[in-house]
MARVEX-801680 format. One record per residue (C-alpha): x, y negated, z. Coordinates in steps of 0.5 Angstrom, whole numbers. Layout:
N
xx  yy  zz
X  Y  Z .
...
***
This chain:
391
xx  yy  zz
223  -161  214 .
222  -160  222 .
216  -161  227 .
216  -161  234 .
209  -162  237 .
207  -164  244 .
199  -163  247 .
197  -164  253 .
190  -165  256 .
188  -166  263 .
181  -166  267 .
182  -171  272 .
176  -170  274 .
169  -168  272 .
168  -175  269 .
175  -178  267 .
179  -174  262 .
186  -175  259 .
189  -173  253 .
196  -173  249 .
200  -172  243 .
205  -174  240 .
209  -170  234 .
215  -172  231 .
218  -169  224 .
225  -169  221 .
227  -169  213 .
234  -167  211 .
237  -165  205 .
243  -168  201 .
245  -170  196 .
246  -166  190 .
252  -168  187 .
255  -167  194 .
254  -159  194 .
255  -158  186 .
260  -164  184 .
256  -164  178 .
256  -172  175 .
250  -170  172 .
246  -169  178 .
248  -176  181 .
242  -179  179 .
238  -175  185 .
240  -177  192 .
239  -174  199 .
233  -175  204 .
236  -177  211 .
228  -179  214 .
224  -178  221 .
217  -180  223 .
214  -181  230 .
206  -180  232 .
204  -182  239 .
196  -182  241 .
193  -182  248 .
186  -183  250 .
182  -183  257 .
175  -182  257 .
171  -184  263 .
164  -183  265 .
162  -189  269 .
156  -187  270 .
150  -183  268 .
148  -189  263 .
156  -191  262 .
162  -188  259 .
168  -192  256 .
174  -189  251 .
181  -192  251 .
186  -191  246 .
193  -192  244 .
196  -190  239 .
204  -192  235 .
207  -189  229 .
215  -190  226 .
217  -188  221 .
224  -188  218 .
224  -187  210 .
232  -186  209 .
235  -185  203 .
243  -182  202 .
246  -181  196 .
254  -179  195 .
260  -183  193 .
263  -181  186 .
266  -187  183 .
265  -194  180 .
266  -196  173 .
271  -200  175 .
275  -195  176 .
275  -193  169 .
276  -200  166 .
270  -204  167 .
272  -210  170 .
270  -217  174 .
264  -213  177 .
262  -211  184 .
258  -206  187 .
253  -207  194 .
254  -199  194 .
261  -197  195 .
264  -192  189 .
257  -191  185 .
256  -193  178 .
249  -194  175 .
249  -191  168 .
243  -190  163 .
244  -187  156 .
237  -186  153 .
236  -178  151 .
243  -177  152 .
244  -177  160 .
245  -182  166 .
250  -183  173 .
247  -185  178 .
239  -188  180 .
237  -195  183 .
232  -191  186 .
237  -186  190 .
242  -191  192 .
242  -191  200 .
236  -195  203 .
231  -195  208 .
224  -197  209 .
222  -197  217 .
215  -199  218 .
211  -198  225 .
205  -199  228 .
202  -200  235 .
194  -199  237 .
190  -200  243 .
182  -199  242 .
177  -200  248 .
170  -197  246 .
164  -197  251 .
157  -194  250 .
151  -195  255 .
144  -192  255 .
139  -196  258 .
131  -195  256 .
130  -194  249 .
138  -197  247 .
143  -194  246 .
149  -201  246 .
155  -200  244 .
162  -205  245 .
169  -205  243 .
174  -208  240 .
181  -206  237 .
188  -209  237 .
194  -207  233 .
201  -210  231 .
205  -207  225 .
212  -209  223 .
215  -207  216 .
223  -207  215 .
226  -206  209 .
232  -205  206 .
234  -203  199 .
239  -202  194 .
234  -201  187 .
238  -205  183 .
245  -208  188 .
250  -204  183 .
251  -206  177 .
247  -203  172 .
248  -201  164 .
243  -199  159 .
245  -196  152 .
239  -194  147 .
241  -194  140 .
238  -201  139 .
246  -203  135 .
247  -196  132 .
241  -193  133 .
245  -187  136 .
244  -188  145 .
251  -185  145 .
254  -189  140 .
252  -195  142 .
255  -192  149 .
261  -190  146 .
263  -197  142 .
261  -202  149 .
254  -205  145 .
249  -205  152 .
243  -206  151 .
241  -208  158 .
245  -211  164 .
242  -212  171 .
244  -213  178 .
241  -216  184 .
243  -217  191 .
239  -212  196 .
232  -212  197 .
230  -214  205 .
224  -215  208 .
222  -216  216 .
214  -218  216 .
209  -218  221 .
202  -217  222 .
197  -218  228 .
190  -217  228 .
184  -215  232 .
177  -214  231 .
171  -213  236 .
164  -211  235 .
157  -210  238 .
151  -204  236 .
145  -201  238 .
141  -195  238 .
133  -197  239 .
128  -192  239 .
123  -197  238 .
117  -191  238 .
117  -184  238 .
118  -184  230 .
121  -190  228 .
128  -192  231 .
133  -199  228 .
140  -199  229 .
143  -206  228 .
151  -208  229 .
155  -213  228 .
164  -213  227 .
168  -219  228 .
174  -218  225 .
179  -223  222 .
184  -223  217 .
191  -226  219 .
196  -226  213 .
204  -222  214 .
208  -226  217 .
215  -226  214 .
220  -226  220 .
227  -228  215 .
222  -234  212 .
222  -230  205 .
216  -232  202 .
214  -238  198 .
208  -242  196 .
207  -246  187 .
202  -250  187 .
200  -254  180 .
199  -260  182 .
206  -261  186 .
209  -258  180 .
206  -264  175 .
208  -269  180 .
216  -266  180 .
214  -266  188 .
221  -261  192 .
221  -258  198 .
225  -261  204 .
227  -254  206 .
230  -253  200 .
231  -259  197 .
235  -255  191 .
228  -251  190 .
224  -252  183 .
218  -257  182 .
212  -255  185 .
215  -250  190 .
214  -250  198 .
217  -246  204 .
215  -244  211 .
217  -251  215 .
215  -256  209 .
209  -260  210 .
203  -256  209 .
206  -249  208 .
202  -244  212 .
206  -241  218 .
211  -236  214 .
206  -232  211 .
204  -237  206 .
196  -237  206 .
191  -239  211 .
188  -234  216 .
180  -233  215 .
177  -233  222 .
170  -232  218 .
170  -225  217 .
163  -223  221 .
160  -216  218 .
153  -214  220 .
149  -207  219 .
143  -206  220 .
138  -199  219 .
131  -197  219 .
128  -189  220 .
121  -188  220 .
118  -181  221 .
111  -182  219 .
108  -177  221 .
112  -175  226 .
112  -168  225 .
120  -169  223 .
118  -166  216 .
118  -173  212 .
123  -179  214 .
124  -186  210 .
130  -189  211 .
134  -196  208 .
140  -200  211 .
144  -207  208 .
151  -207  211 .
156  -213  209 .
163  -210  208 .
170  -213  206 .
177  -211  205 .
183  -215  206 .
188  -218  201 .
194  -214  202 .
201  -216  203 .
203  -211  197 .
203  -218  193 .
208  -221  198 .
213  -216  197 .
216  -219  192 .
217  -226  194 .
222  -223  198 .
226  -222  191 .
226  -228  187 .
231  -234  189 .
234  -237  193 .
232  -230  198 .
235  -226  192 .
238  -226  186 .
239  -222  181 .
241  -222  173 .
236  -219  168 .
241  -219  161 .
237  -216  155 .
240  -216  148 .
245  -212  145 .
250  -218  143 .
248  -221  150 .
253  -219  154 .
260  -212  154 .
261  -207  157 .
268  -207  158 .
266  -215  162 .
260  -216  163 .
261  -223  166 .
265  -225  161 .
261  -223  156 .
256  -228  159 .
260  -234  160 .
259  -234  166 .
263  -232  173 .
260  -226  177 .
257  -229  184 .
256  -222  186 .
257  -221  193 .
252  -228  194 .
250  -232  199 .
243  -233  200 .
240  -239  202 .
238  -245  200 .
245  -247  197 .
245  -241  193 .
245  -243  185 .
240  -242  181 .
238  -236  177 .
238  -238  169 .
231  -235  168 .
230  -232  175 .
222  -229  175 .
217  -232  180 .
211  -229  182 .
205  -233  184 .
200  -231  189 .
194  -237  190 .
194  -238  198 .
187  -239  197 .
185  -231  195 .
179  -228  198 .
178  -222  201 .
174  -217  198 .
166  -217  201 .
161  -212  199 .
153  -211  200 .
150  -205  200 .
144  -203  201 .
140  -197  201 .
133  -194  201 .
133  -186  201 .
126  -181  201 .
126  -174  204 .
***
């Protein structure tokens, strides 16, 4: 692992400063299989990563009762993992498969040893964040104010082959010896899918105004409002779907996607909430105040209470495998040990091998393909506290 860093700070004047700073930090390592050519090692990948951070901030004094901040700030990163050619099961007699991931081969034998790992195939994860804040305070009398607000823009972009080689698992479910089972073709499990991909924005700001208010010489309130909406990821391939019970029961198709099941709608269907499948909450009003007493104004006893309204927002994580499900993915999941072969897995499932797959609307169905549902109408987590505090 590498890092370079760069500071810089610059004192325009007495009343206006300027700082920077960005790092940047590598991370290489290959594969084990490509130093040691050992087939055991296959299951561990290489790492081929960067990240980038970048802050700058200007700091102003207006006057002796004004002061503003400002501040950028971005952050990349690009989370690559490699992985070493060896070759694919084809090349030893398993027929009618294809492989996403050239001359691989994803291979587990339960306790006994395993080729290849979905998780070390050749992906990448590249999110990246851009900021801008403002906050502006002010002294007047006995105030204190405070103004401000923030702006920011995230953009995640992913691509993964987890499961995109075909992939066998033996376990000992026929024979009861994993290697026996290897041995005489009987797989317990069969999986592939098409990659994973992801491209989803988000775009969200807040503002906020507080005071300070010396109200006596031993009796001080600090009150605050945050105005800070909540605008869902927008996925920017369309990969996101909504169910909904009532159209499932009516057998009420989407006219995106009019091959799509019952229930189902997509972005463009009537009522479908741009592409990120919930409405935004434009209510998330968060206000605070506090109150300290000195009462004998000695500064030997305070009395302190305070009440804040906090909140979180629903996270995009739950949309993340939508991106999975058909017709934006398809993937096989055959469990059994009379399921399916080894030595043609497709045969064995009385089925043709789709793979490599068109996606889109007419692509077929997948026999039990898994759908996860996420009403549209979550809410956000909101939390009171309160506090009352004697020293």
């Amino acid at each position: 692992e590498n890092q370079g860093i760069f500071k810089m700070d610059w004192q325009i004047s007495q009343d206006h400063q300027l700082f920077g700073r960005f790092i940047n930090t590598t991370t290489f390592w290959n594969p084990p299989y490509a130093d040691n050519k050992n087939l055991l090692s296959t299951s561990l990948g290489g790492r081929d990563s960067d990240a980038q951070s970048l802050a700058i901030g200007d700091t102003m004094v207006l006057s002796s009762a004004l002061v503003n901040n400002i501040r950028f700030t971005y952050h990349s990163s690009n989370v690559h993992r490699t992985n070493s050619e060896f070759f694919d099961l084809s090349s030893l007699g398993v027929r009618n498969t294809y492989s996403y991931v050239p001359k691989v081969s994803l291979l587990a034998v339960t306790n006994s040893f395993n080729l290849g790992l979905g998780t070390e195939f050749d992906s990448y994860y590249r999110p990246k964040t851009y900021a801008f804040s403002d906050d502006l305070t002010y002294v007047k009398g006995a105030h204190q104010w405070g103004f401000g607000g923030v702006v920011n823009l995230s953009h995640w972009n992913l691509n993964s082959n987890v499961r995109t080689v075909p992939g066998f698992t033996f376990d000992g479910s026929a024979t009861g010896l994993p290697l026996a089972d290897f041995l005489t073709g009987r797989v317990r499990q069969f999986r592939q899918s098409s990659p994973f991909v992801m491209d989803a924005t988000q775009r969200n700001f807040g503002v906020y105004a507080q005071d300070t208010w010396r109200l006596s010489s031993n009796v001080t309130m600090n009150y605050g409002l945050r105005y800070e909406p909540w605008i869902p990821q927008q996925h920017q391939n369309g990969h996101i779907y909504s169910f909904s019970i009532d159209r499932f029961k009516a057998g009420q198709r989407s006219t995106v996607n009019p091959n799509g099941l019952p229930g189902f709608t997509y972005p463009g269907d009537s009522g479908f909430y741009g592409k990120g499948g919930m409405p935004a909450n434009w209510k998330n009003f968060q206000p605070r105040v506090g109150l300290s007493w000195d009462p004998g104004g000695d500064g030997k006893t305070s009395i302190r209470t305070g009440y804040g309204l906090n909140g979180d927002f629903i996270s995009g994580q739950f949309f993340f495998d939508s991106n999975q499900a058909w017709p934006f993915n398809y993937e096989v999941n055959a469990i059994g040990t009379n399921v399916t072969r080894f030595d043609d897995p497709w045969a064995g499932l009385g089925r043709t091998n789709p793979y490599p797959v068109t996606l889109g609307p007419g692509l077929p169905q997948v026999p039990s393909g898994a759908f996860i549902m996420v009403p549209n109408d979550l809410k956000g987590t909101r939390v009171h506290a309160w506090n009352a505090a004697f020293q």
